[in-house]
Structure formats: structure tokens, C-alpha cells
Backbone bond lengths (Angstrom), bond angles and torsions (degrees), N, CA, C in turn:
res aa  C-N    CA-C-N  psi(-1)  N-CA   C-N-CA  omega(-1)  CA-C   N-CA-C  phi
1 X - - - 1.443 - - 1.518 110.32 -
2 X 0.930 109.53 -51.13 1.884 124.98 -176.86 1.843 106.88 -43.33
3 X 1.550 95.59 -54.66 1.792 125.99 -165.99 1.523 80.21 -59.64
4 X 1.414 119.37 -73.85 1.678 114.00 -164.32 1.394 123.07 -73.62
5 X 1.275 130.97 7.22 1.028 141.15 167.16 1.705 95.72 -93.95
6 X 1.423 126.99 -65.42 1.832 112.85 -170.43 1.294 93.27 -74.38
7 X 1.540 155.90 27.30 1.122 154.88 144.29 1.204 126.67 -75.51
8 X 1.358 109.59 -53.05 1.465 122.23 150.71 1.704 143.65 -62.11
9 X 1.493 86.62 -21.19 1.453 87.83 155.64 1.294 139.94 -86.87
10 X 1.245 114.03 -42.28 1.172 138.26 130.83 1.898 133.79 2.82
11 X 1.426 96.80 -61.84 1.036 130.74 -165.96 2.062 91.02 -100.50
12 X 1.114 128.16 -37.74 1.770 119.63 165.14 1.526 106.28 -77.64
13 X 1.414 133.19 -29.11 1.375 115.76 172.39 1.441 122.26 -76.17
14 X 1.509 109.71 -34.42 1.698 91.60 148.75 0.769 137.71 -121.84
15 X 1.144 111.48 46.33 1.898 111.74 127.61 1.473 122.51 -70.95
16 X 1.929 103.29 -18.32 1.559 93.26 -176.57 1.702 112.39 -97.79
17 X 1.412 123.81 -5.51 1.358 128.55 -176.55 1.529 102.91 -79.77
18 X 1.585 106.76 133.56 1.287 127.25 -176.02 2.003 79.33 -74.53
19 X 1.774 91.67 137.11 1.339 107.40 158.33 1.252 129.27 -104.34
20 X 1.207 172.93 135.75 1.283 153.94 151.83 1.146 129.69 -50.99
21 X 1.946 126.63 112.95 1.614 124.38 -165.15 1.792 82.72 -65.18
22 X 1.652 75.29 168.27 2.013 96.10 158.50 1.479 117.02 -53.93
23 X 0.979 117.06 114.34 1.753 112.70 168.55 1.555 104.72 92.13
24 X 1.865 115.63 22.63 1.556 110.41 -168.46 1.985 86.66 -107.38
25 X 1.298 103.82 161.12 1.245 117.46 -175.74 2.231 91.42 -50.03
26 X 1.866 106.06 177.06 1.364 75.35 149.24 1.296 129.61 -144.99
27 X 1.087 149.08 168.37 1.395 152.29 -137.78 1.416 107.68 -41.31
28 X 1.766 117.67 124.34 1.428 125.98 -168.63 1.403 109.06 -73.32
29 X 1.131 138.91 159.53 1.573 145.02 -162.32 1.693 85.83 -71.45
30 X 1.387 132.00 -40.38 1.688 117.62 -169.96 1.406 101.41 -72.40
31 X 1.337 117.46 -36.62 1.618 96.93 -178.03 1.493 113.10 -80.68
32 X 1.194 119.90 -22.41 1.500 116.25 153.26 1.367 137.19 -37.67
33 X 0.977 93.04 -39.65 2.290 120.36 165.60 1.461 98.52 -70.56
34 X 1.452 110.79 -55.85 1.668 105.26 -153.55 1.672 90.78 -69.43
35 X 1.078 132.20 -54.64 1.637 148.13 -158.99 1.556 91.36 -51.03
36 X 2.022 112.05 -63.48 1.456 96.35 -163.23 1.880 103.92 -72.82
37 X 0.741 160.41 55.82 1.758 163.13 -91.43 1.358 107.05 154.04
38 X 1.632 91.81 -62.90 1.767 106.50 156.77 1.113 131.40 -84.75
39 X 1.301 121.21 -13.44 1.663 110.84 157.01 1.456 121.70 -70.89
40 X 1.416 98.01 -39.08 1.620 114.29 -177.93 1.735 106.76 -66.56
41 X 0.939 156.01 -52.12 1.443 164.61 116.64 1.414 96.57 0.06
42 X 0.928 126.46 -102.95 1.498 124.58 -164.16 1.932 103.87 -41.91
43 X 0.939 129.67 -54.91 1.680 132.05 159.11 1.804 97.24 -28.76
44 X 1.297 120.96 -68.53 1.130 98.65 179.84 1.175 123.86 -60.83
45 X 0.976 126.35 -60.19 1.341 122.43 -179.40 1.360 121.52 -37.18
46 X 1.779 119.72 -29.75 1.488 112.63 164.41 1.248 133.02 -65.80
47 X 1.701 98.59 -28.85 1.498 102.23 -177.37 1.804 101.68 -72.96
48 X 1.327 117.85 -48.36 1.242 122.28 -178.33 1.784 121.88 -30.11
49 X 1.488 87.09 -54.69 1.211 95.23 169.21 1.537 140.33 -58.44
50 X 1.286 91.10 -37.25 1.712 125.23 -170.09 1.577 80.61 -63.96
51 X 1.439 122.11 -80.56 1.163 136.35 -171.19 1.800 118.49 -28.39
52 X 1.403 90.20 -69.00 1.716 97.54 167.12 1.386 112.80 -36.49
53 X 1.254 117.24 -69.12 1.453 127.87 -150.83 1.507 94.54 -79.92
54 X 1.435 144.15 -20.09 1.458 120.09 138.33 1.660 143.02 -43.53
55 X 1.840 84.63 -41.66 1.302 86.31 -177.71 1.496 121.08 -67.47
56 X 1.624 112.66 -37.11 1.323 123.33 -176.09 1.766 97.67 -55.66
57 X 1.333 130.96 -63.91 0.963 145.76 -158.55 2.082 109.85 -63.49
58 X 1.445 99.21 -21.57 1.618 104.45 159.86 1.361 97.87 -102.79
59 X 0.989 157.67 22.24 1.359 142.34 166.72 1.541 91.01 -118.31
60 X 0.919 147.96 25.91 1.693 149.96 142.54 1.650 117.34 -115.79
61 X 1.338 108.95 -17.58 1.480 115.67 170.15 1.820 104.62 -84.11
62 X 1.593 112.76 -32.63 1.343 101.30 177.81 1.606 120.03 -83.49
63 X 1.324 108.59 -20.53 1.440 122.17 176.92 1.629 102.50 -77.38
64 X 1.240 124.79 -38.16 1.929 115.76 155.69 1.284 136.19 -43.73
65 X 1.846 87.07 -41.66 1.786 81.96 177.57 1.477 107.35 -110.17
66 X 1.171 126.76 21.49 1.534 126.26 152.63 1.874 99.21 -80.11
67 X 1.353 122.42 -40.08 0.994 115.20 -168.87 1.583 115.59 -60.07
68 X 1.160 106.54 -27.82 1.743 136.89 -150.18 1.997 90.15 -88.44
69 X 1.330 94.68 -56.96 1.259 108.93 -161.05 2.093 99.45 -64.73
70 X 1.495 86.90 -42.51 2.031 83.98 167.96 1.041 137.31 -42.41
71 X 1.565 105.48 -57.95 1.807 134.78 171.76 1.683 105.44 -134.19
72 X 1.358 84.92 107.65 1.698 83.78 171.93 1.576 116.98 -92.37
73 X 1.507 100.21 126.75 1.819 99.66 177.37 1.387 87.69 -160.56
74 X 1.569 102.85 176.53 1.194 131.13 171.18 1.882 122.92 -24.17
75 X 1.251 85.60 -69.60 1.701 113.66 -172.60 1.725 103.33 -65.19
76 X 1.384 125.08 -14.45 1.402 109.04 -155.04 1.824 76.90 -127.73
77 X 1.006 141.60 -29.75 1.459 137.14 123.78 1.280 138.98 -17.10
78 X 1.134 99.69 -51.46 1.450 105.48 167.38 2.193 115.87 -76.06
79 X 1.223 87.57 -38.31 1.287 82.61 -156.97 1.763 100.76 -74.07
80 X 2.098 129.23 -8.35 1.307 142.31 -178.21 1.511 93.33 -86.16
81 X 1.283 109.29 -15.31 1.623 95.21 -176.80 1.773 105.16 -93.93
82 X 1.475 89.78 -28.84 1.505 83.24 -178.39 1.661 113.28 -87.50
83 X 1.261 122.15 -4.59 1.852 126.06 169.40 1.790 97.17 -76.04
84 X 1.324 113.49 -51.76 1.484 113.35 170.07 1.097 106.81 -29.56
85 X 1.574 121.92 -94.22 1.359 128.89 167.38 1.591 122.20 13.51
86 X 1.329 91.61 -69.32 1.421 117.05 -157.93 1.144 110.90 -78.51
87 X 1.676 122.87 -28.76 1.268 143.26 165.38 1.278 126.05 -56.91
């Protein structure tokens, strides 16, 4: 999930950065500003994401082993090993 999410972002910021064709002037000092603006933005947005989608993903690994830790059995075992996992 993580991989295709900074993949996709990734992959919409350049599509949006002006490139320079072969033989095109090259990139003016303002789009140089605007571009690093958009690198910096899109960077956040990965970490943001990155970040979120940990947290969600420990806030179901801690809700397993509270579950686990309530009634311990098989099924509620299984399912802290599998938020681990996933974590």
C-alpha cells in the first residue's frame, strides 16, 4: 500500500513538471522556484502519507493485542500476529 501510494505520487508530479524538448531554451530561474515548490510539496505529501498509513496500521496492531491481551486464544492470536505482519 505505502509503495503504491509514493508511486503514484511520484508518478502525478511528473507528469506536472515542465521538461525541456531537445533544442528547447532551458528552464527559466521562475520555473526553477515554482518546480523546487513542487518537489518540496509533493515530498510532503509522501512523508504525510507514509506517516498516516503507519499510524493507522499501529492503531490496529495495538487494538489486536489489547484484544489478545483481554482473552487470550487462538483466534485473537492469530489475528495480533497477523496486524504485526501487516505492520
Amino acid at each position: 500500500m505505502k509503495a503504491n501510494l509514493v508511486l503514484i505520487l511520484i508518478v502525478f508530479t511528473c507528469l506536472r513538471m515542465p521538461l525541456a524538448a531537445d533544442g528547447a531554451e532551458p528552464v527559466a530561474k521562475a520555473d526553477t522556484a515554482e518546480l523546487k515548490r513542487a518537489v518540496i510539496a509533493n515530498y510532503a505529501a509522501v512523508a504525510s502519507a507514509s506517516y498516516q498509513d503507519s499510524l493507522a496500521t499501529a492503531k490496529k496492531l495495538q487494538k489486536a493485542v489489547e484484544a489478545l491481551l483481554a482473552e487470550v486464544s487462538e483466534e485473537n492470536l492469530a489475528a495480533a500476529q497477523r496486524a504485526w505482519l501487516s505492520a
